[in-house]
C-alpha positions as CSV (number, residue, x, y, z in Angstrom):
1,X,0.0,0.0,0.0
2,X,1.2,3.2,-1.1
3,X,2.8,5.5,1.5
4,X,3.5,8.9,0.5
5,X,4.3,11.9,2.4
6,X,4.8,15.5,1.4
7,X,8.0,16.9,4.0
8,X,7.5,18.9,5.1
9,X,8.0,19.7,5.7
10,X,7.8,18.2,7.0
11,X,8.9,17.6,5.7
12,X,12.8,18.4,7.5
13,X,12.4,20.9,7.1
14,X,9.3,19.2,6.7
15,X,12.8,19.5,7.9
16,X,13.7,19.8,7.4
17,X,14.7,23.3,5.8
18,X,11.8,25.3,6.1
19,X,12.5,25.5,9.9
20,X,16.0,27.2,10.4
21,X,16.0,29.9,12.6
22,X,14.8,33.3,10.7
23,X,17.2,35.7,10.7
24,X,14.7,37.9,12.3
25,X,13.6,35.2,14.9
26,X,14.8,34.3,18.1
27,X,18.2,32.7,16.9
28,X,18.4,30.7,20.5
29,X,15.2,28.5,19.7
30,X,15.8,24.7,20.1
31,X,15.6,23.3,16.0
32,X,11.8,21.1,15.6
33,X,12.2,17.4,16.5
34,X,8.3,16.9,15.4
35,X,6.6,17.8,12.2
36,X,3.0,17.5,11.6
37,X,1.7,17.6,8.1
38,X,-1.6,18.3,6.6
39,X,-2.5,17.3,3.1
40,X,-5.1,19.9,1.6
41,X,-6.5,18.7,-1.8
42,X,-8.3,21.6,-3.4
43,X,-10.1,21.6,-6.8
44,X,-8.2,23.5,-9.8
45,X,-10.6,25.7,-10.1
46,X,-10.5,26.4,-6.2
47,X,-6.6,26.6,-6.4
48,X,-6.1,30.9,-6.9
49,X,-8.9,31.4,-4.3
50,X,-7.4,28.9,-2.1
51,X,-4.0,30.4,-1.9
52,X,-4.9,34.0,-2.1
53,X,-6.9,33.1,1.2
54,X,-4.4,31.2,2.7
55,X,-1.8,34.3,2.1
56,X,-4.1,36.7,3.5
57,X,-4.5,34.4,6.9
58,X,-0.6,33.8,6.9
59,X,0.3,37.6,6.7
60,X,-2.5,38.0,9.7
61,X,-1.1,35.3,11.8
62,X,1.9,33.7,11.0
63,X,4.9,36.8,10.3
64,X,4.9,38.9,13.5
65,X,7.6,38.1,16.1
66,X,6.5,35.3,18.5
67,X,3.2,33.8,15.8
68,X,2.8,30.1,15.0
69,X,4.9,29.5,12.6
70,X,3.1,27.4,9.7
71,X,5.0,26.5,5.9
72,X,3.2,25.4,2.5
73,X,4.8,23.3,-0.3
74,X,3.0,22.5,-3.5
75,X,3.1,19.0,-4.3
76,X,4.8,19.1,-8.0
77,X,5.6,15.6,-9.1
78,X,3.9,11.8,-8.0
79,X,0.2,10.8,-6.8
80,X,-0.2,14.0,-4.5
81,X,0.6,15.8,-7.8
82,X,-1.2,19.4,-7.2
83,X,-1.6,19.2,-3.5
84,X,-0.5,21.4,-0.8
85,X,1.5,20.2,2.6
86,X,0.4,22.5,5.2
87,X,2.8,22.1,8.3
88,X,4.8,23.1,11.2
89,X,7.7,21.9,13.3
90,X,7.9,21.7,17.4
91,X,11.0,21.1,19.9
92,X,9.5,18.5,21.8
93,X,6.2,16.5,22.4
94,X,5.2,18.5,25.4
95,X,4.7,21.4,23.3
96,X,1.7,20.1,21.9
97,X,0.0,20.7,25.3
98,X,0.3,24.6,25.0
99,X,-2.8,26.6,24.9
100,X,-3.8,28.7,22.4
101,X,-1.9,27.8,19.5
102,X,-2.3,26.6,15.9
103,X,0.6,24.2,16.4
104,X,-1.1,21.2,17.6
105,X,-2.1,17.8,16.6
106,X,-5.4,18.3,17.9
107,X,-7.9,20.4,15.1
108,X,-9.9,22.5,15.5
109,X,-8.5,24.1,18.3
110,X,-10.5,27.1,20.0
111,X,-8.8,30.4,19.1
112,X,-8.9,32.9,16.7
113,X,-6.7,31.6,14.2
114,X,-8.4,28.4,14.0
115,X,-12.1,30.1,13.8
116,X,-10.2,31.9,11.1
117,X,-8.8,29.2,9.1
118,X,-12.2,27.1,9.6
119,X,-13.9,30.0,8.3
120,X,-11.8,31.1,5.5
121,X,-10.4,28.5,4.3
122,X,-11.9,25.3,5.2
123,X,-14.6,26.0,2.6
124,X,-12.2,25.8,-0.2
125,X,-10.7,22.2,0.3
126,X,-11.8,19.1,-0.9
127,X,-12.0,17.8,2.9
128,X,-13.1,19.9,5.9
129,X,-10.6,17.7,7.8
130,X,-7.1,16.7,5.4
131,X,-5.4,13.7,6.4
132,X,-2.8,14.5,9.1
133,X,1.2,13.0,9.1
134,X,3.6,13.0,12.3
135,X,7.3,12.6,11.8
136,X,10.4,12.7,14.3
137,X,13.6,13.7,13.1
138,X,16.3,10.5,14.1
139,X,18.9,12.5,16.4
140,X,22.2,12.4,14.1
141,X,20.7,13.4,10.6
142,X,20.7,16.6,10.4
143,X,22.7,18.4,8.3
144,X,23.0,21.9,6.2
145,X,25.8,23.0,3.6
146,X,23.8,26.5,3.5
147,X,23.8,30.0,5.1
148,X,22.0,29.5,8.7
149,X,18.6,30.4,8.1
150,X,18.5,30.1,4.2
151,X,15.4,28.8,3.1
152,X,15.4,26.2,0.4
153,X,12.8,26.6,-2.9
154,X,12.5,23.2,-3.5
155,X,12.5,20.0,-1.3
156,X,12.6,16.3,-2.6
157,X,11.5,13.3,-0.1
158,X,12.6,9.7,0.0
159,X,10.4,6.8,1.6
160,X,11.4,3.7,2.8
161,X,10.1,0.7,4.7
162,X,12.4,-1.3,7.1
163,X,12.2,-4.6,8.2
164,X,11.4,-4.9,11.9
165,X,13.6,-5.2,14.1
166,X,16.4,-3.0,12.3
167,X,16.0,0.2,13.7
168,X,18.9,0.6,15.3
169,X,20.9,-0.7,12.0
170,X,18.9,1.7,9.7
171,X,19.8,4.3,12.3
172,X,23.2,3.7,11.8
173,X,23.1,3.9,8.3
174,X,21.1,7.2,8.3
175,X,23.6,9.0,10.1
176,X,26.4,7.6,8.3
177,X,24.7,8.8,5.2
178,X,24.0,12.3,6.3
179,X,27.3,12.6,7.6
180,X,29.1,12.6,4.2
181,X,26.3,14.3,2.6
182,X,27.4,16.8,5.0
183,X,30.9,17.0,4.5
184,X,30.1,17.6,0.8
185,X,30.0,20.4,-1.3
186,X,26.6,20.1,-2.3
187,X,24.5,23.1,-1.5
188,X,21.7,20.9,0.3
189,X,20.5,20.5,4.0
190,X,18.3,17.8,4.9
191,X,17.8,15.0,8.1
192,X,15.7,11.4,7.9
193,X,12.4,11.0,10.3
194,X,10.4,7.9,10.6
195,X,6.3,8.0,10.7
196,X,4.7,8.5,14.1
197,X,1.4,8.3,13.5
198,X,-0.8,8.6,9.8
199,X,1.5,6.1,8.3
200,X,3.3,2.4,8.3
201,X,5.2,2.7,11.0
202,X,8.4,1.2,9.6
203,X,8.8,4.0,7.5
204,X,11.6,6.6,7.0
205,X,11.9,9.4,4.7
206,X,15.0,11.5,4.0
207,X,14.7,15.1,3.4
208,X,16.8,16.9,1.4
209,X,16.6,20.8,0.3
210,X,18.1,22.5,-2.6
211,X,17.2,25.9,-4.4
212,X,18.2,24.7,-8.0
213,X,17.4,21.4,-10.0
214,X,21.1,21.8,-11.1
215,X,22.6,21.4,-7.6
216,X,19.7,18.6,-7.0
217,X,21.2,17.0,-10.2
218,X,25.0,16.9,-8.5
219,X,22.9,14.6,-5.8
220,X,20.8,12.2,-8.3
221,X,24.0,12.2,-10.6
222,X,24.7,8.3,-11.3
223,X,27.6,7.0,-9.6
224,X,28.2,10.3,-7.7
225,X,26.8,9.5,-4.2
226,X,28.5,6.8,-3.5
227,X,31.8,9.1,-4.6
228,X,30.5,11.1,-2.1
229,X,30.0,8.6,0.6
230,X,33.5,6.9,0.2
231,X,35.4,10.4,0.0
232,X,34.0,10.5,3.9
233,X,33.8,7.0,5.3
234,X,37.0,5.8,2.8
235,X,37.3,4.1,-0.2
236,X,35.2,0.4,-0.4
237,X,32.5,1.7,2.0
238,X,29.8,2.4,-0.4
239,X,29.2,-1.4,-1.3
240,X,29.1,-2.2,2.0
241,X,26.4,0.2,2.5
242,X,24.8,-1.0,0.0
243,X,24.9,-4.8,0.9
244,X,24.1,-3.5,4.5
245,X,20.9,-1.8,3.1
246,X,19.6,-4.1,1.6
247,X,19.3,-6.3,5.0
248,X,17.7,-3.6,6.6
249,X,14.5,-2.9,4.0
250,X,11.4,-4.9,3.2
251,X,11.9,-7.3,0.3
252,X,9.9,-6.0,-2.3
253,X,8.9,-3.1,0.1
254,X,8.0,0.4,-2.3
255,X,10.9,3.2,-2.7
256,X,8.8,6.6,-3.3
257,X,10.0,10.2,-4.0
258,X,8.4,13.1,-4.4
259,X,9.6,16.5,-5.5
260,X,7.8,19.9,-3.8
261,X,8.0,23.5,-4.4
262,X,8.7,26.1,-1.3
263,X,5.6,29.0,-1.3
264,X,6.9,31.6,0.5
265,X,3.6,33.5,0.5
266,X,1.6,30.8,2.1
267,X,4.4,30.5,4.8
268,X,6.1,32.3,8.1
269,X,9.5,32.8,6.3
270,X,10.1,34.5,2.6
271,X,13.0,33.3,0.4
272,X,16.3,35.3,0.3
């Protein structure tokens, strides 16, 4: 059964990238740990009225110092062609018991950007309430080759399923793989979460954030990751990885990607 996320943002940025400290944010808050998503499916003919709305409550709610901060990516290439990823990133899972916030799990929620949303907005999707993804960023994956605080236009995802039992072996692999995707010279950032709730729970997805399709292409260039991966775990450690890997993944288990596109209007933070 298919499993597809949008990333964020998460994604992480729903991870992911969309959630580095602003420039003109508190530069001292703790990075998100926890990403819901929402996945809004809105008719085409909906789509202009639905953004222009979505703007207009963002610019209201979501850009003065100390708002919820809330980021949109368009969906732009697999089965969620089209639709939007409507998310936000917290520290920890205690912060989902705070009052008076948009940032929670739990929707509607009883304050005035909710009522406004409800009212606004909700009219315009295909589903009063959009199917809702949890992800939590595995400690060790993080990484950014960017300016702190850049945001990235585009965001690709990567889903995997692993075979129980082999979480703390795809762990291991995870970091090793962000590590020397981190000591490249690509101009990415990115980290891996696995599903918490509104998915198969043995699946990962790895983030990664870029702002042109030519440094993307650096990435998906064949034979150039595992250059990449041997230049910082040594020469003769990419087929090991790869052997390794597949032990860890279902057999026959589904590999999906999906590209997205940033929206800095429907979100807290503009591109530079």
């Amino acid at each position: 059964m298919k499993n597809i996320i949008t990333t964020i943002v998460l994604f992480t940025g729903l991870a992911w990238s969309c959630f580095a400290d602003d420039h003109k944010k508190a530069e001292t808050a703790p990075e998100p740990s926890i990403y819901v998503v929402r996945h809004i499916e809105v008719d085409l003919e909906k789509a202009k009225d639905f953004e222009a709305a979505v703007e207009t409550k963002t610019k209201k709610y979501n850009r003065k110092e100390g708002s919820d901060l809330w980021f949109t990516w368009k969906v732009i290439s697999g089965s969620r062609s089209g639709q939007y990823a409507r998310l936000f990133g917290v520290p920890s899972w205690a912060d989902f018991d705070k009052a008076n916030t948009s940032n929670t799990i739990n929707i509607p929620r009883n304050n005035e950007e909710s009522a406004y949303w409800l009212e606004n907005i909700t009219p315009l999707q295909k589903s009063k309430i959009p199917p809702t993804e949890v992800w939590m960023v595995i400690p060790g994956t993080a990484y950014n080759n960017l300016e702190e605080g850049q945001q990235t236009r585009y965001g690709a995802i990567y889903k995997w399923k692993m075979k129980p039992g082999m979480y703390q072996k795809k762990t291991k692999y995870e970091i090793q793989m962000s590590e020397a995707l981190g000591a490249s010279d690509l101009k990415v950032r990115g980290s891996v979460m696995r599903f918490e709730s509104g998915g198969d729970y043995m699946t990962f997805g790895r983030w990664i954030g870029f702002n042109t399709w030519e440094e993307f292409g650096k990435f998906r260039e064949w034979g150039n990751l595992g250059e990449i991966y041997e230049a910082k775990h040594g020469k003769g450690t990419w087929a090991k990885y790869l052997e390794g890997w597949n032990t860890i993944h279902q057999d026959g288990g589904e590999t999906e990607t999906e590209y997205l596109e940033y929206l800095e209007d429907l979100s807290s933070f503009e591109l530079d």
